[in-house]
C-alpha atoms as one frame of an Amber mdcrd trajectory, in Angstrom:
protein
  46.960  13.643 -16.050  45.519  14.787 -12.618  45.004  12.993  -9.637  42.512
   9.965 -10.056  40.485  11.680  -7.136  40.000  14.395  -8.470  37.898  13.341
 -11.243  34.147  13.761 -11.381  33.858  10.317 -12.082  35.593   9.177  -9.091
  33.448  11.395  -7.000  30.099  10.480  -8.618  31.417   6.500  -7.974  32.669
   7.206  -4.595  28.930   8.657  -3.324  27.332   5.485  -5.053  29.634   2.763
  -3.376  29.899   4.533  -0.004  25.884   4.629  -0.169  25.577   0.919  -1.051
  28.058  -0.306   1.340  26.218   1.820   4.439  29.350   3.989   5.038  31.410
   0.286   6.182  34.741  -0.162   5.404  35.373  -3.330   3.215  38.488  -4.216
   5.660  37.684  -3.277   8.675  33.956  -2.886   9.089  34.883   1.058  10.425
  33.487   4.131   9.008  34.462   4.199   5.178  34.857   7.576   4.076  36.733
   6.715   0.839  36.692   4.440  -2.058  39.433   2.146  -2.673  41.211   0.845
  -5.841  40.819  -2.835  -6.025  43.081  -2.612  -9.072  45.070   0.988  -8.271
  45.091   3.444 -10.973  49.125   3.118 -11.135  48.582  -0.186 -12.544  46.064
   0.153 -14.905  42.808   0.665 -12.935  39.790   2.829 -13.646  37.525   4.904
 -11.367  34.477   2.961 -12.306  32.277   1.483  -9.654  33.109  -2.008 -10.424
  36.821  -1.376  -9.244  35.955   0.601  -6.069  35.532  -0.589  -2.732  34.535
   1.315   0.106  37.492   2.175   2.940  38.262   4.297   5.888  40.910   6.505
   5.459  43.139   4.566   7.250  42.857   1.352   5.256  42.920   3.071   1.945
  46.232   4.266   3.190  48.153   1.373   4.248  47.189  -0.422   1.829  48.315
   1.795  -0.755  48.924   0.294  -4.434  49.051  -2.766  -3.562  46.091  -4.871
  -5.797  43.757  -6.735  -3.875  41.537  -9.133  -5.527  38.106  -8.635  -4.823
  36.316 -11.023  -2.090  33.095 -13.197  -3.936  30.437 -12.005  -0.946  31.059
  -8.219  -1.648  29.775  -8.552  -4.915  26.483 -10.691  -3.875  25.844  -8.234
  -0.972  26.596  -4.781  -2.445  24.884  -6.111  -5.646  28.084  -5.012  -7.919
């Protein structure tokens, strides 16, 4: 199996939660220019939007596969 980023899903879901977030990172209200794994692929996770959270580079990074659980006013204000 490739890379999860290289899918086409992942790059169809990436556009769609960068778009709905306005290009903010979930952690650190920067530019996001990624989509994060709330649940990382290593462990199980999928590239659908409801497991994808918008990031900068930088916080994608350090965070790495570490599972985050996802924050309740994300989902009311991005509508996921």
């Amino acid at each position: 199996m490739g890379r999860p980023y290289d899918t086409a899903e992942y790059r169809r879901n990436r556009k769609i939660v960068l778009e709905q977030s306005n290009y903010i990172c979930h952690y650190c209200t920067g530019p996001a220019t990624t989509a994060d794994h709330i649940q990382p692929v290593s462990q199980g996770g999928t590239n659908e939007i409801s497991n994808l959270l918008p990031a900068c580079h930088n916080c994608n990074s350090t965070r790495q596969d570490r599972e985050r659980v996802r924050l309740r006013y994300f989902n009311r204000r991005y509508g996921l």
